[in-house]
C-alpha positions as CSV (number, residue, x, y, z in Angstrom):
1,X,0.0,0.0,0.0
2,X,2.8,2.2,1.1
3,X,4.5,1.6,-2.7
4,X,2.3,2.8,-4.4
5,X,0.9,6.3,-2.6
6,X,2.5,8.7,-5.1
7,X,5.1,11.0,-3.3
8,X,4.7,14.9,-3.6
9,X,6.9,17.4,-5.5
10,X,8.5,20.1,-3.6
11,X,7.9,23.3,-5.1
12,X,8.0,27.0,-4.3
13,X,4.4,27.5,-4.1
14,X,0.4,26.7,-4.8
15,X,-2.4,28.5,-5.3
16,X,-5.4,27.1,-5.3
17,X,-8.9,28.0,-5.1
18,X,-9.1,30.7,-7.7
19,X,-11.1,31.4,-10.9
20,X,-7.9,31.2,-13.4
21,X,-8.2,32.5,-16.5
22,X,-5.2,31.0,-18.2
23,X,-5.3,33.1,-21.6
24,X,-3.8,29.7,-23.6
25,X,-5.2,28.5,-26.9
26,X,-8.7,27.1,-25.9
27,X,-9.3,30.1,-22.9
28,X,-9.9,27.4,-20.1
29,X,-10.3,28.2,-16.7
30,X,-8.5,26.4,-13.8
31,X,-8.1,26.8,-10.3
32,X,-4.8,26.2,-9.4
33,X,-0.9,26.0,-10.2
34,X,1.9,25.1,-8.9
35,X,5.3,27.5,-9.2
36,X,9.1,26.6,-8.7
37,X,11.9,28.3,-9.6
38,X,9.6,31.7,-10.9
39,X,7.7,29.1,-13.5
40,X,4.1,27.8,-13.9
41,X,4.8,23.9,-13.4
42,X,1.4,22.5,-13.4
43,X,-2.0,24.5,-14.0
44,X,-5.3,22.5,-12.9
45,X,-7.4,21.4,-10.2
46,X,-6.8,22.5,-6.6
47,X,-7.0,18.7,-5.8
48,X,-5.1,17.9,-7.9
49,X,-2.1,20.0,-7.4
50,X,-2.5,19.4,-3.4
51,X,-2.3,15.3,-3.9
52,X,0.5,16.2,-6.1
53,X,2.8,19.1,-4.6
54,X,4.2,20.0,-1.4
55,X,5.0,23.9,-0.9
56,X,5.8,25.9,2.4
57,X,3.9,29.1,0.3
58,X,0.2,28.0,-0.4
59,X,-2.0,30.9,-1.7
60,X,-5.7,30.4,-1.1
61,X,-7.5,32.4,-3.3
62,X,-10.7,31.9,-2.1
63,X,-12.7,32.1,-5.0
64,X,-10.7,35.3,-6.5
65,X,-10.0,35.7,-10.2
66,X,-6.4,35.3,-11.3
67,X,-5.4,36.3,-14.4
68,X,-1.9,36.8,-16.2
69,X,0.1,39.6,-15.7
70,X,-1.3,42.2,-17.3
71,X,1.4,44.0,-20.2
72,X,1.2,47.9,-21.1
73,X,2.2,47.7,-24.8
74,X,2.8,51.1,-25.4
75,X,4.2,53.5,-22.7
76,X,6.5,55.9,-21.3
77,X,7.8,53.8,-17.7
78,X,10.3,56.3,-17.3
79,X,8.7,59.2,-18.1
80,X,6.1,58.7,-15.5
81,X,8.6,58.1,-12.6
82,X,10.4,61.8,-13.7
83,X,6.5,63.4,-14.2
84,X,6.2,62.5,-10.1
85,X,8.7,65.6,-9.2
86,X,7.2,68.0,-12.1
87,X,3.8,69.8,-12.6
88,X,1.0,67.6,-13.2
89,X,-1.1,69.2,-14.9
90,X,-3.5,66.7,-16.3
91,X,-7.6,67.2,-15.5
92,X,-6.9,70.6,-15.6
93,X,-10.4,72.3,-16.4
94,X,-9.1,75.8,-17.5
95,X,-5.6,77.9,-18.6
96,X,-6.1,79.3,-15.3
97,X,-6.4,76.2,-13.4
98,X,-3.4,74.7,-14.9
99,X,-1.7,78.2,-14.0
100,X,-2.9,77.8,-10.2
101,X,-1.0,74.3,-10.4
102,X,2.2,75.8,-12.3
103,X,2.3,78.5,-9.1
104,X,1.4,76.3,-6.5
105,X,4.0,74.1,-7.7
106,X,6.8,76.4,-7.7
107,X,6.0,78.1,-4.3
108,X,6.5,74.7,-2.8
109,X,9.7,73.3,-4.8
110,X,11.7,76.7,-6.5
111,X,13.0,74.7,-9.2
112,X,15.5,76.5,-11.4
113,X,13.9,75.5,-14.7
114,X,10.2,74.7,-14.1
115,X,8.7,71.9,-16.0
116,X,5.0,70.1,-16.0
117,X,3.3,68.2,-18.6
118,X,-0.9,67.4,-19.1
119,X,-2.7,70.4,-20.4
120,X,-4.9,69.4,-22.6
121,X,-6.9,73.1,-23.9
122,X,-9.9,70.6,-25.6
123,X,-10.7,69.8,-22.0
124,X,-11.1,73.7,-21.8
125,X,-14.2,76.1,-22.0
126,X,-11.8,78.2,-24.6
127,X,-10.3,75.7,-26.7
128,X,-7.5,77.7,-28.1
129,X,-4.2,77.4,-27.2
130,X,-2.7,79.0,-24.1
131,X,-0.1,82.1,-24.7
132,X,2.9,83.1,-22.9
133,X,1.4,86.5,-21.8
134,X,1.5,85.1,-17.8
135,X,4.5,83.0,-17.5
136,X,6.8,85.9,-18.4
137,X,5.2,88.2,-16.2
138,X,5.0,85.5,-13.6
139,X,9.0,84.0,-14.3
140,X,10.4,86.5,-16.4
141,X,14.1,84.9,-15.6
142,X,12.9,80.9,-14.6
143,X,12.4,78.7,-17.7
144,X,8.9,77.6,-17.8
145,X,8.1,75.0,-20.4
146,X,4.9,72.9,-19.5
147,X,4.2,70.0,-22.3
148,X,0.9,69.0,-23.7
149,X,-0.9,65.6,-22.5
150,X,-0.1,63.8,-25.5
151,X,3.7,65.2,-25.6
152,X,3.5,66.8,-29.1
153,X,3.0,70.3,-27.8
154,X,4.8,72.5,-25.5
155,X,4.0,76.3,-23.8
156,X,7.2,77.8,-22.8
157,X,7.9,81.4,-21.7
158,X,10.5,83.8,-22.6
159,X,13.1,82.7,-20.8
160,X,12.6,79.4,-21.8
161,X,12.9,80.6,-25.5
162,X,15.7,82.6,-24.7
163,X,17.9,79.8,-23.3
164,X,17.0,77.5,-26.6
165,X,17.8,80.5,-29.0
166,X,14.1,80.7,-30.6
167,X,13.3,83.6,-32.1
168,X,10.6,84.3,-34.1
169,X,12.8,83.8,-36.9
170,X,13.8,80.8,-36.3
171,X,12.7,78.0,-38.6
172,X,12.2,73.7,-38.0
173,X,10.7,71.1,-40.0
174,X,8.2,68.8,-39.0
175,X,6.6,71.2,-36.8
176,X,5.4,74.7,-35.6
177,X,6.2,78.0,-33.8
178,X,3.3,79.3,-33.5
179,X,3.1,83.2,-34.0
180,X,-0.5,85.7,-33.6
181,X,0.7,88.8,-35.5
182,X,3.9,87.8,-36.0
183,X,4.4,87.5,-32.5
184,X,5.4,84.0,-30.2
185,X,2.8,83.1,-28.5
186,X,5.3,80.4,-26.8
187,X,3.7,77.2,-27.9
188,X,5.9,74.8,-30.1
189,X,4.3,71.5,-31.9
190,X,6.0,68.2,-32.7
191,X,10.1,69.4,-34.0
192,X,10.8,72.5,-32.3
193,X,10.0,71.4,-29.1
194,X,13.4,69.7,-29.1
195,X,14.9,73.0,-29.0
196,X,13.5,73.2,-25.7
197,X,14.0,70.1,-24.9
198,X,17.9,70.1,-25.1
199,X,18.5,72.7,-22.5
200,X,16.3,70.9,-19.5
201,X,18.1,69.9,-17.1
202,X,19.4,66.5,-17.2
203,X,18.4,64.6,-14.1
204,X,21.0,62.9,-11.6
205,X,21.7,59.1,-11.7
206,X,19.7,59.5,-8.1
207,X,17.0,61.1,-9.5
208,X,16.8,58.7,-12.5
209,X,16.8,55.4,-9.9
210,X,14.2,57.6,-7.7
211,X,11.9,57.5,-11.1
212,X,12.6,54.3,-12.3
213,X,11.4,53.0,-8.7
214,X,8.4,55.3,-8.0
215,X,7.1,53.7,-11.9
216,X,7.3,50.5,-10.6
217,X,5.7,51.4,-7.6
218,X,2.4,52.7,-9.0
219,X,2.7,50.3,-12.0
220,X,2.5,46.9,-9.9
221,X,-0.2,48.3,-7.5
222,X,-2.1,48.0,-10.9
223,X,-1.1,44.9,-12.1
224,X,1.4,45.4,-14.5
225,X,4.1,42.7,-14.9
226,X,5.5,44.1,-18.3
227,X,5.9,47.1,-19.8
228,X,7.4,48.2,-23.3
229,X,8.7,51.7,-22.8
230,X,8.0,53.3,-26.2
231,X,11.7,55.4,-26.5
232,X,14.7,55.4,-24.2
233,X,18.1,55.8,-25.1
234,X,21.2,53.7,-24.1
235,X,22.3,55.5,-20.9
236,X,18.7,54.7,-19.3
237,X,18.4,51.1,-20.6
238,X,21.6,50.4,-19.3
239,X,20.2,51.9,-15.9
240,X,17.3,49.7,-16.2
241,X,19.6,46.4,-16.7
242,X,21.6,47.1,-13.7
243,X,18.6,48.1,-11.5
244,X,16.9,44.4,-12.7
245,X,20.2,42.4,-12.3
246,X,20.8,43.9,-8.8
247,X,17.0,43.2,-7.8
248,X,16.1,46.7,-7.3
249,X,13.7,47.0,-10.7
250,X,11.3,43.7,-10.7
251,X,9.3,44.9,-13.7
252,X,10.1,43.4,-16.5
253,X,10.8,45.7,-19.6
254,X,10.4,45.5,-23.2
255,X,12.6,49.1,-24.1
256,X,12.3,50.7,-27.3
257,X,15.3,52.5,-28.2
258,X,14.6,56.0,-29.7
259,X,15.4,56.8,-33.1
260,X,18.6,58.5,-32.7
261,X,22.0,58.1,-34.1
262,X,23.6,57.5,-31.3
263,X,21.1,54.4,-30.5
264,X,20.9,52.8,-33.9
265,X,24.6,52.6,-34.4
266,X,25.3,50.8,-30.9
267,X,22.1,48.5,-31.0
268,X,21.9,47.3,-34.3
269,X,24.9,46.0,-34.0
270,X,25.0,45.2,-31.1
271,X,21.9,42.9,-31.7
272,X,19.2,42.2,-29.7
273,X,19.7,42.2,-25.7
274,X,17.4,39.9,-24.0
275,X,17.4,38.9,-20.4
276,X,14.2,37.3,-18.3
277,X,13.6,41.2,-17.2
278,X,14.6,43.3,-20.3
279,X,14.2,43.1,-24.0
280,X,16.1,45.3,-26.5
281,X,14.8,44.7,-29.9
282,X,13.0,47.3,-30.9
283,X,13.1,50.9,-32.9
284,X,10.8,53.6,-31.7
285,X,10.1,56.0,-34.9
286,X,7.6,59.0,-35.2
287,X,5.9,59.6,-38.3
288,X,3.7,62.3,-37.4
289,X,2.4,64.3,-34.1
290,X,-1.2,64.2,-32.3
291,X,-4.6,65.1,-33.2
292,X,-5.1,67.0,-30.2
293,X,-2.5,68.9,-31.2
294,X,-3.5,68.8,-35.3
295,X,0.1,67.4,-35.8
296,X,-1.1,64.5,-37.3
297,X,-0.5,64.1,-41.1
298,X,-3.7,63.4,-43.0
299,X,-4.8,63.3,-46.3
300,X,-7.4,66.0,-46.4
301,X,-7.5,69.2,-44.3
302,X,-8.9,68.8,-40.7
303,X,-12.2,69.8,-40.4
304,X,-11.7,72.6,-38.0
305,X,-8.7,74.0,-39.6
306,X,-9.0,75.7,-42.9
307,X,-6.4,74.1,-45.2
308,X,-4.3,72.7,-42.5
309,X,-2.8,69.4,-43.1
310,X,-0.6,68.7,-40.0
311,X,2.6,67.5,-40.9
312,X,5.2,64.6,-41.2
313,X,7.8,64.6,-38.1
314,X,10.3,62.7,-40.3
315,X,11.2,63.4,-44.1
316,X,9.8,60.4,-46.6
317,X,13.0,59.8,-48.0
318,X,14.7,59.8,-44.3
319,X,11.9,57.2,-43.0
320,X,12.2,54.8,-46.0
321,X,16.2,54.5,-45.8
322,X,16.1,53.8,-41.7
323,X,13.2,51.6,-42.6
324,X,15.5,49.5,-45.0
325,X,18.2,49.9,-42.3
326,X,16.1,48.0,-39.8
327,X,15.0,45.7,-41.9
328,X,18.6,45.0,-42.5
329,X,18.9,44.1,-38.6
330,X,17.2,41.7,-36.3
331,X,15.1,44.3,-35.3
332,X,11.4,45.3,-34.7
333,X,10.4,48.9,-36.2
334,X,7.9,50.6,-34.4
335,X,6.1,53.8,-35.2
336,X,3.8,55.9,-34.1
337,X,1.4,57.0,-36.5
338,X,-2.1,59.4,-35.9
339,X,-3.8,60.7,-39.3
340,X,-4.2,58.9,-42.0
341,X,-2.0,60.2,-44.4
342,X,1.1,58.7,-41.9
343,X,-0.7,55.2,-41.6
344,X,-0.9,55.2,-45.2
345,X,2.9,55.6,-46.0
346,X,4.0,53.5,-42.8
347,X,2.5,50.5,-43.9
348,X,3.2,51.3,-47.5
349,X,6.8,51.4,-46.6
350,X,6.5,48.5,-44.1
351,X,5.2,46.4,-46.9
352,X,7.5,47.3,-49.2
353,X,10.8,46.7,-47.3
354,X,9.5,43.9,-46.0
355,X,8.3,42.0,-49.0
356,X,10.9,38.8,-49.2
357,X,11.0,38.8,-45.2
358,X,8.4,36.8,-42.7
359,X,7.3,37.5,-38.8
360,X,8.9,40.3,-38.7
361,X,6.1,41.5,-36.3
362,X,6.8,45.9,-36.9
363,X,4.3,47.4,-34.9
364,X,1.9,50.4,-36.2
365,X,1.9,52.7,-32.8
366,X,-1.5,54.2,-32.5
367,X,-2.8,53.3,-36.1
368,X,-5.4,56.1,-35.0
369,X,-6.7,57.4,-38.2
370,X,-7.3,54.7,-41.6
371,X,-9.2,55.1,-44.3
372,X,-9.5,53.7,-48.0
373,X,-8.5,50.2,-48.2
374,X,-5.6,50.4,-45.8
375,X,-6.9,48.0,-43.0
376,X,-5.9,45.6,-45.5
377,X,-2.1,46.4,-44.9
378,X,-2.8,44.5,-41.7
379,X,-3.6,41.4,-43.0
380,X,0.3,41.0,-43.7
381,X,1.6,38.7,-40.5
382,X,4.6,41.1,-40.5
383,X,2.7,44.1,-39.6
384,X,1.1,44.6,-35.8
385,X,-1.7,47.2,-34.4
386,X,-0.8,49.0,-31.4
387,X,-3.5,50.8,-30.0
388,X,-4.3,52.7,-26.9
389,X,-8.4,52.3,-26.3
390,X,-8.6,55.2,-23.6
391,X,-7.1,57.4,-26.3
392,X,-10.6,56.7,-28.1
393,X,-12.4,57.4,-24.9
394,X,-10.6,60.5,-23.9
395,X,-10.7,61.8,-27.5
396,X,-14.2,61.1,-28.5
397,X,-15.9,65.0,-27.4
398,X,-13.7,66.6,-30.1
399,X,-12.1,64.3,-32.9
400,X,-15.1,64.4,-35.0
401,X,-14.6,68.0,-35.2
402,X,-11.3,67.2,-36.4
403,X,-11.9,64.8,-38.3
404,X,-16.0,64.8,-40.0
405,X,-18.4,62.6,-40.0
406,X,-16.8,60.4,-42.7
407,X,-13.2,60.1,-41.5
408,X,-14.3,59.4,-37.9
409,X,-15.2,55.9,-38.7
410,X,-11.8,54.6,-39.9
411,X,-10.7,56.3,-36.4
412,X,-9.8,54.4,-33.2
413,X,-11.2,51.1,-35.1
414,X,-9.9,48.8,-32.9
415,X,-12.2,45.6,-33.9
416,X,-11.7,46.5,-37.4
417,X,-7.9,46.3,-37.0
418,X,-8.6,43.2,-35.4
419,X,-10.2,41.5,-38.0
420,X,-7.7,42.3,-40.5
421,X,-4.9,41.6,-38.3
422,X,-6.1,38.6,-36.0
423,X,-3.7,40.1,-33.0
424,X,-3.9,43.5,-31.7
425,X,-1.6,44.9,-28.8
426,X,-3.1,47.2,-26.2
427,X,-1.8,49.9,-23.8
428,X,-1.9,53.0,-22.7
429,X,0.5,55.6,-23.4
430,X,1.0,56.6,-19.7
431,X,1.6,59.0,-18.5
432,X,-0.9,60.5,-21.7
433,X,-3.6,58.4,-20.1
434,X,-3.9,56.8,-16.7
435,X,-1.8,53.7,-15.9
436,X,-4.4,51.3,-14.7
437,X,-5.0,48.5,-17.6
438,X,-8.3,48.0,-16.3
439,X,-9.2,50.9,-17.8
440,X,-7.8,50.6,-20.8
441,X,-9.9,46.9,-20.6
442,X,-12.9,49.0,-20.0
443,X,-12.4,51.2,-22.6
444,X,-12.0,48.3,-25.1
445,X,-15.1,46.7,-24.2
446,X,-17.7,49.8,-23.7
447,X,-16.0,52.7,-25.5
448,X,-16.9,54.9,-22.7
449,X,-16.2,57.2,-20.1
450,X,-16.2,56.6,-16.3
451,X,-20.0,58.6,-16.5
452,X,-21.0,55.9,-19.1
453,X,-21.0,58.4,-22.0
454,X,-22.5,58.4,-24.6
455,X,-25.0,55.8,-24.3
456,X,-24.3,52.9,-26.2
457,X,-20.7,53.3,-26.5
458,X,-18.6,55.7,-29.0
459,X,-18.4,54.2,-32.4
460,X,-19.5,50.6,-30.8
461,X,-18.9,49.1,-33.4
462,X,-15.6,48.7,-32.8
463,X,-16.1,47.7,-29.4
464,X,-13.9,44.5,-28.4
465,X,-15.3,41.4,-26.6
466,X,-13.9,41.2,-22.8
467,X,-11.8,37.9,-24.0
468,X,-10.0,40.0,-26.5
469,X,-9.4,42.8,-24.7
470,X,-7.5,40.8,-22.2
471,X,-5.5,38.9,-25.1
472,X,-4.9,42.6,-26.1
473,X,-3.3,43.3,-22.6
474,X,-1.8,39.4,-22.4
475,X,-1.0,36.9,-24.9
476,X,-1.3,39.4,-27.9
477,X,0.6,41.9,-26.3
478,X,3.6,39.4,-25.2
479,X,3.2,38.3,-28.7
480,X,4.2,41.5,-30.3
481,X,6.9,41.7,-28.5
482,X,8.3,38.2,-29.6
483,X,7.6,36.8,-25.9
484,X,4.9,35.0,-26.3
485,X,6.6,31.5,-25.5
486,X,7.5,32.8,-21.9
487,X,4.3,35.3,-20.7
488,X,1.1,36.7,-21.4
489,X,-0.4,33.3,-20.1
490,X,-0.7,31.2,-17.0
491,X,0.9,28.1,-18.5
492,X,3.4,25.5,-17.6
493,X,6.9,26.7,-18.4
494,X,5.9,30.8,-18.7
495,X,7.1,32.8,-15.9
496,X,5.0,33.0,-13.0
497,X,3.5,36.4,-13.3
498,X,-0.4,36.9,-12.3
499,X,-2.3,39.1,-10.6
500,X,-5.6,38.8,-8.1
501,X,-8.7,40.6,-8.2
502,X,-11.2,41.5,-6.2
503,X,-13.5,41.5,-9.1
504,X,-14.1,38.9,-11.7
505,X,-13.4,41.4,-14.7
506,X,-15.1,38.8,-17.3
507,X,-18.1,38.8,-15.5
508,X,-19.2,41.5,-13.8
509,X,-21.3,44.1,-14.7
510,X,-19.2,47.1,-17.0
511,X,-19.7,49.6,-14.8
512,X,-17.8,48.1,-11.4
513,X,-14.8,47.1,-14.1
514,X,-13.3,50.7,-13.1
515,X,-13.5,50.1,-9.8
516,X,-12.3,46.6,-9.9
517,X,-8.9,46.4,-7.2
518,X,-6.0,44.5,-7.7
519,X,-5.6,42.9,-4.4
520,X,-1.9,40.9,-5.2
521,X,0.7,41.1,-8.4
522,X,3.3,38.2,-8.7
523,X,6.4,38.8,-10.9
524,X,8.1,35.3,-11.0
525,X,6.3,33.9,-8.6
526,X,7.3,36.9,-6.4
527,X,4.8,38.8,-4.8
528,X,4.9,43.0,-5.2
C-alpha cells in the first residue's frame, strides 16, 4: 500500500482555489498552479495540485479571479517616474487652473527650470491654445516649459525661448512655432520642441533610480508585470539592466530605443539584448504628431482647420532609408502614426521593405486614423496594431470635429484592425492616459467614459469582446513583443506572473470594471 501512494513534488508554491483565467489557446479556466523556480509547473485542479505538490507558500485564493500579468504595450515607464517631481497638470479644467498648479507648484519646490506636462486646452471652456502672456510676467528669468498631455506640444515662456535661442525667426521642419501677429505666443508643436528640450536639465543618476522605482511602484499596484517603454536611449536602458540584475527593478521591460544616431549605431549592431527582465529589440520612430494637437499628417484638411494638413515629423525619403536599415537588422520597427495620411505611407513602406522577409512582427503605434483600403495592410503577418483604447475614450468629445463625419469611422477602429490583423496589442500611453489597464480593458469593451458616456458606446462598433481585450493586454501583447513562449499566459513553463482581483473582470457588470482592485501582483512567482 505504502509503494504505491505517489510521493509529492517540492515546489516553491500553490495556489489554489481561484477562478484562473489562463489566456492559452482554448481560454480554459483552472483553479490552481503550482510554481518553482519563478515558473508555472502544473496548472489545474486544486485537488489535484495538493495530492500532487508540497509547498511551504500555499495561496488560497478563495474564490478570487487570477489572471496573467497584465502588459502595457505602449508606454512611457520612465517618463512617469520623472513626471512625479514635475507639474501635473493633467484634468486641468481651465488655462487658469493649470496656471494655479504651475504657481502652486513652484512656491512649494523653487526649481530652477520649471517643467510640468498634461494640459490638454480641448478639455477647456476656450479651446485655443494658451499664450505666454503670464508666464513671463510671472517667471520672467525661470524657464517655464509645460508639455501638452499627448507630448506633441509644448507652452514655454521667454526665458525658456531665450535659453533655446528661438526667435521668431527661427525656422524647424516637421513642426510649428506658433506666431498671432507675427508675434510667439510660446507654444511649439512636434520638432521645435526639441529645441526646448535640449536645455532641460538633465536629471541625476539619483533622481533617474528615484523615477525608475516610483514607476514601478504605481505600475505593480495596478497589475502590470510588463511594460514596453515606447523610447529610451542607451544611458537609461543600461540603468534599467543594472537596476533588474541587482534586484532593485522587478518589472520586466520590453525598451524601445529611440530613433537617434547614437542608438541605432550601438544596437543594431549590437543585436538584440534579452534577459528574463529586459528586452532590447525594438526601434521607436515618429511619423507624425497628435490630433489633439492637429500634428497628425492626413490626407485631407482637418475639419476645424481651414487648409491645414498637420505635418510629417520625419522626411519620406529619411523614413524609408532607416526603414530598410532596420530591416537589415534583427530588429522590430515601431512607429507611431495618428492621421491617415502617416498610416498610409508607414504601412506602405512597411510592406515594401519587408516583402521577401516573414514575422517580422513591426508594430503600427496608435494606427489612430485609416481610411480607403488600408486596413488591408494589416492582414500582412509582418505588420502589428498597437492601440491605446482610452485614447478613443478620452478623444471622442472633439475628434469628430477634427476629423468629420466620414473620417471618424476609420478612427480608433480597434475591432476593425482586429479582423484584418487577428492580434492587436493594447496599452496605454501613460503618463498621456492613466496607468491602470483596467481601464484601458474597459475602454476596449464599452467605449466609454467613467460617466458611461455616450449611451451605447462611442463608435460601438468597434467595441472589443472582454476575452479580446485581455489577449490585447496578455497573450497578444507578449506576442508583439516576440515573448509570447514565456508570458502573457498562465501556462506550464511561462514565468509565473499573475495578478488577483477582487472583481471577476469577465463577468461583472461594465460599470464596477473601473472600480475593480488588484488585491496581489506576482512577478516570478514573487509577490509586489
Amino acid at each position: 500500500m505504502f509503494a504505491c501512494q505517489q510521493e509529492k513534488k517540492q515546489v516553491d508554491a500553490l495556489v489554489v482555489n481561484g477562478q484562473v483565467y489562463t489566456v492559452d489557446n482554448t481560454f480554459s479556466i483552472a483553479e490552481a498552479f503550482a510554481i518553482k523556480d519563478g515558473k508555472f509547473v502544473e496548472v489545474g485542479t486544486s485537488e489535484t495540485l495538493k495530492n500532487n505538490y508540497e509547498a511551504d507558500t500555499i495561496i488560497d485564493a478563495q474564490g478570487k479571479s487570477i489572471f496573467p500579468g497584465f502588459i502595457d504595450a505602449h508606454c512611457h515607464f520612465y517618463g512617469l517616474g520623472l513626471q512625479q517631481n514635475r507639474v501635473d497638470l493633467t484634468g486641468t479644467t481651465s488655462f487658469s487652473d493649470m496656471m494655479k498648479r504651475v504657481v502652486d507648484f513652484q512656491n512649494q519646490r523653487n526649481t530652477t527650470f520649471l517643467l510640468g506636462r498634461g494640459w490638454d486646452q480641448n478639455d477647456w471652456e476656450d479651446k485655443t491654445y494658451p499664450d505666454k502672456r503670464l508666464l513671463d510676467r510671472l517667471y520672467p528669468r525661470t524657464p517655464v516649459a509645460l508639455t501638452r498631455i499627448d507630448g506633441h506640444a509644448m507652452l514655454c515662456n521667454q526665458a525658456a525661448f531665450d535659453l533655446a535661442g528661438i526667435t521668431k525667426d527661427t525656422k524647424v521642419e516637421g513642426g510649428e512655432i506658433l506666431k498671432l501677429n507675427g508675434e510667439l505666443t510660446g507654444v511649439l508643436i512636434d520638432n521645435p520642441m526639441e529645441l526646448v528640450r535640449a536645455i532641460f536639465p538633465s536629471p541625476t543618476k539619483k533622481e533617474q533610480i528615484k523615477a525608475l522605482l516610483e514607476a514601478q511602484t504605481i505600475c505593480k499596484n495596478l497589475g502590470l508585470t510588463t511594460v514596453d517603454d515606447a523610447g529610451l536611449d542607451k544611458p537609461v536602458i543600461e540603468l534599467i539592466d543594472s537596476l533588474q540584475q541587482a534586484g532593485d527593478l522587478k518589472m520586466r521591460m520590453y525598451a524601445m530605443i529611440s530613433n537617434s544616431n547614437e542608438n541605432l549605431d550601438y544596437y543594431l549592431s549590437k543585436g538584440k539584448i534579452k534577459t528574463d527582465k529586459l528586452n532590447v529589440s525594438s526601434v521607436k520612430v515618429y511619423a507624425d504628431g497628435a490630433l489633439g494637437s492637429r500634428g497628425a499628417a492626413l490626407k485631407e484638411p482637418y475639419t476645424d482647420a481651414e487648409n491645414h494638413f498637420g505635418a510629417m515629423i520625419i522626411g519620406l525619403e529619411a523614413y524609408e532609408k532607416l526603414a530598410n536599415r532596420i530591416a537589415e537588422s534583427n530588429y522590430q520597427m515601431n512607429t507611431h502614426a495618428i492621421g491617415d495620411s502617416a498610416n498610409t505611407f508607414v504601412l506602405k513602406t512597411y510592406e515594401k521593405v519587408l516583402k521577401t522577409q516573414k514575422d517580422r512582427r513591426w508594430r503600427v503605434e496608435h494606427a489612430q486614423i485609416i481610411t480607403d483600403n488600408d486596413f488591408n495592410y494589416f492582414k500582412n503577418s509582418n505588420i502589428l496594431p498597437s492601440v491605446q483604447p482610452t485614447h478613443a475614450t478620452s478623444d471622442m468629445y472633439w475628434a469628430e470635429d477634427r476629423l468629420g463625419e466620414d473620417r471618424i469611422h476609420g478612427a480608433y477602429a480597434y475591432k476593425e484592425l482586429l479582423k484584418a490583423s487577428e492580434k492587436i496589442a493594447l496599452g496605454t500611453d501613460f503618463p498621456i492616459e492613466k496607468v491602470s489597464p483596467l481601464l484601458t480593458f474597459y475602454a476596449a469593451v464599452t467605449r466609454q467614459d467613467l460617466e458611461g458616456y455616450p449611451e451605447g458606446g462611442f463608435n460601438s462598433d468597434n467595441a472589443l469582446t472582454r476575452e479580446e481585450a485581455l489577449k490585447g493586454m496578455t497573450i497578444w501583447a507578449a506576442y508583439s513583443n516576440f515573448e509570447e513562449a514565456e508570458k502573457g499566459s498562465i501556462e506550464v513553463g511561462k514565468f509565473a506572473d499573475f495578478i488577483i482581483l477582487d472583481n471577476d473582470i469577465m463577468t461583472v457588470n461594465e460599470k464596477l470594471i473601473p472600480e475593480t482592485k488588484v488585491l496581489e501582483t506576482f512577478i516570478g512567482g514573487e509577490g509586489l
